[in-house]
C-alpha positions as CSV (number, residue, x, y, z in Angstrom):
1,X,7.2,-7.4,0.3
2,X,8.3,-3.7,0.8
3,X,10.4,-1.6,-1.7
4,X,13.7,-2.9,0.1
5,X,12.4,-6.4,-0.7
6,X,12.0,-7.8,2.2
7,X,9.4,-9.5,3.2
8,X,7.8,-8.5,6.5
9,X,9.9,-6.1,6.9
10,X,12.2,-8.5,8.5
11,X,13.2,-11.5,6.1
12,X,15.0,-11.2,2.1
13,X,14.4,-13.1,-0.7
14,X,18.4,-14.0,-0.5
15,X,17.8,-15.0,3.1
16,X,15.6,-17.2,2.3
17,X,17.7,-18.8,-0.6
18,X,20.7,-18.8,1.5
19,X,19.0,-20.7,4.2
20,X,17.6,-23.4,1.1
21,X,21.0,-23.7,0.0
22,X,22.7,-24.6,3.4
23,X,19.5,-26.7,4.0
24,X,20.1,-28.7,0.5
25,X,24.1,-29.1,1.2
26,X,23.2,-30.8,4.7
27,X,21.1,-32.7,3.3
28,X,23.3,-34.1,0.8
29,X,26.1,-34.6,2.9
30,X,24.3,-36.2,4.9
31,X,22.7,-39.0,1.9
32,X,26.6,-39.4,1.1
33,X,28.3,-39.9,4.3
34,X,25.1,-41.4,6.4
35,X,25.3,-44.4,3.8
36,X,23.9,-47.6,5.2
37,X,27.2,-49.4,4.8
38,X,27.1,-50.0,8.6
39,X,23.9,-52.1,8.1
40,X,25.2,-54.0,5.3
41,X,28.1,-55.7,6.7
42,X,28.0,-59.1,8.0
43,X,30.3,-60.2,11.0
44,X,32.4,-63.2,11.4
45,X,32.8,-64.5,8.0
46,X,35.4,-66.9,7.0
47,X,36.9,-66.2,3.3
48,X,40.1,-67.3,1.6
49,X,41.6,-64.9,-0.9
50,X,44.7,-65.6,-2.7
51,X,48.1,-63.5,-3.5
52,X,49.6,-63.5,-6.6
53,X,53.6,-63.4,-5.2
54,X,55.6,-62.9,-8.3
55,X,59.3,-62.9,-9.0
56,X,60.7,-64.8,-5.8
57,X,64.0,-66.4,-4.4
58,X,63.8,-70.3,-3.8
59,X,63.9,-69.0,-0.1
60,X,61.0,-67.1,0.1
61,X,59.2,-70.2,-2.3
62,X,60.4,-72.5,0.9
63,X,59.7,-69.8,3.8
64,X,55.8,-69.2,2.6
65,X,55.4,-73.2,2.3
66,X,56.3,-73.0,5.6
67,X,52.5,-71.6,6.1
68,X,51.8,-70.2,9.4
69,X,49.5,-67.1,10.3
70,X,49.8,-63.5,8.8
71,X,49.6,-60.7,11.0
72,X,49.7,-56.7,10.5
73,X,52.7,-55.0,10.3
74,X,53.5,-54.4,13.5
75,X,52.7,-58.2,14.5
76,X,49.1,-57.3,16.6
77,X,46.6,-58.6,14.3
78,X,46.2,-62.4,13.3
79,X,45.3,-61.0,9.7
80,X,44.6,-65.3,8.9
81,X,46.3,-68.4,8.0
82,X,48.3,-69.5,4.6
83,X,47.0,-72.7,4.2
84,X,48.0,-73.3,0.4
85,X,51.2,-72.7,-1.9
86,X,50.8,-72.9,-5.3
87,X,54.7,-72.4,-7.1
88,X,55.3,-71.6,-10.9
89,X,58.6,-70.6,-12.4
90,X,58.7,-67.0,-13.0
91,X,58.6,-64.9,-16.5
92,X,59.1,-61.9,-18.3
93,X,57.1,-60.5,-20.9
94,X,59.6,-59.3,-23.4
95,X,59.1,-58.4,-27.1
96,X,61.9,-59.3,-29.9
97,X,63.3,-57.4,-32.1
98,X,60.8,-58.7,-35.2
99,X,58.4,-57.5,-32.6
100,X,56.9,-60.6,-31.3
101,X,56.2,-61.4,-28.1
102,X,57.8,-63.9,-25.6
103,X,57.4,-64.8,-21.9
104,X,60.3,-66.4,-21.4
105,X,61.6,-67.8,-18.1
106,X,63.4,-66.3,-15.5
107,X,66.5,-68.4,-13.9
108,X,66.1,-69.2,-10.1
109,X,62.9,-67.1,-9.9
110,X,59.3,-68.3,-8.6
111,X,55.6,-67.1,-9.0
112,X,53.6,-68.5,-5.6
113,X,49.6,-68.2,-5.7
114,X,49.5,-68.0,-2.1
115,X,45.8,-69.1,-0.5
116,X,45.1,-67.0,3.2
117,X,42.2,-68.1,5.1
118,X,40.8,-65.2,7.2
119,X,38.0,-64.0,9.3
120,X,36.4,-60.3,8.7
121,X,33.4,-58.8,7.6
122,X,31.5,-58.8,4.0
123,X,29.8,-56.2,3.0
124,X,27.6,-55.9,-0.4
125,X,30.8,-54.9,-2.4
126,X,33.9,-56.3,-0.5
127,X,35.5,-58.4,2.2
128,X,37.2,-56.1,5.9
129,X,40.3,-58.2,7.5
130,X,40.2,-57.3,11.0
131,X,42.7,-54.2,10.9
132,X,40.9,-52.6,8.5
133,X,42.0,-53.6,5.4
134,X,39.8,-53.7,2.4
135,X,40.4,-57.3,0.2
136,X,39.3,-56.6,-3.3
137,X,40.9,-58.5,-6.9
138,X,44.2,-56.5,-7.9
139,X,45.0,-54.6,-4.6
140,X,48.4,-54.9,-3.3
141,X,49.0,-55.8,0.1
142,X,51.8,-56.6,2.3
143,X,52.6,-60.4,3.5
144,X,53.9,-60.5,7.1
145,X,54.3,-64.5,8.6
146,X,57.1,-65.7,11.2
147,X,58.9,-66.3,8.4
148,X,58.6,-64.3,5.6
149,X,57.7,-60.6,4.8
150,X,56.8,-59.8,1.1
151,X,54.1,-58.4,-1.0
152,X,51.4,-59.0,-3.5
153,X,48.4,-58.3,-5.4
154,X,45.0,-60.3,-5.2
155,X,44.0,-62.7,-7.4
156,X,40.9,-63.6,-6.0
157,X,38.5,-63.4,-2.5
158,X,35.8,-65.9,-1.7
159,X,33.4,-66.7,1.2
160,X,34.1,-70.3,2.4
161,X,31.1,-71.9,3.9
């Protein structure tokens, strides 16, 4: 090393770290982003998940019993079949003025558990429909059938054999 630190003449000692450093932040990126989440993931599974649909009109009770298959938004995507209706009368929680509280029912309102068979991939922590979309327990999604269009979150997802 000379008086100007360099070493050789040529190199720095903050060269050298610089170069470490860039070689360190590639490397990480690349342990982040290079995951093996491509390996993991299983083709061509069949799984059911079902759709908690609360707070409904008799109509949309009677269109989604009407089953059919569920597509994407813009209709391009079989996103799987409803093949199960499950109907409750819909409540509120609500707290009383002595400050207990009630769920009491709501008048000519419906909760439907709504089961959707579907094809897609599994990988070690969730289930891909075919356009993408991630199913896991409590996201919300949209419903789109010939005869509805609604929304609602996921109860549950499960690999049917």
């Amino acid at each position: 090393m000379d008086k100007n630190g360099k070493i050789g003449g040529k190199v720095s000692i903050i060269d050298i770290l610089v170069i470490i450093l860039i070689i360190v932040v590639i490397g990480g990126i690349a342990v982040r982003y290079g995951s093996g989440i491509t390996t993991a993931v299983e083709s061509d599974k069949q799984f059911e998940y079902v759709l908690k649909v609360e707070n409904v009109r008799e109509y949309t009770v009677e269109a989604l019993k009407r089953k059919g298959n569920v597509t994407d938004k813009k209709s391009e995507k079989n996103l799987g079949e409803i093949v199960d209706v499950k109907v409750e009368d819909a409540t509120l929680q609500s707290t009383t003025a002595e400050g207990k509280i009630t769920n009491p029912k709501l008048p000519d309102r419906y909760t439907c558990y709504v089961t959707i068979r579907a094809t897609g991939k599994e990988s070690e922590n969730n289930y891909i429909l075919e356009d993408s979309t991630e199913l896991s327990v409590g996201r919300n999604i949209d419903l789109y059938s010939k005869y509805v269009k609604t929304t609602g979150d996921i109860q549950s997802v499960k690999v049917v054999e």
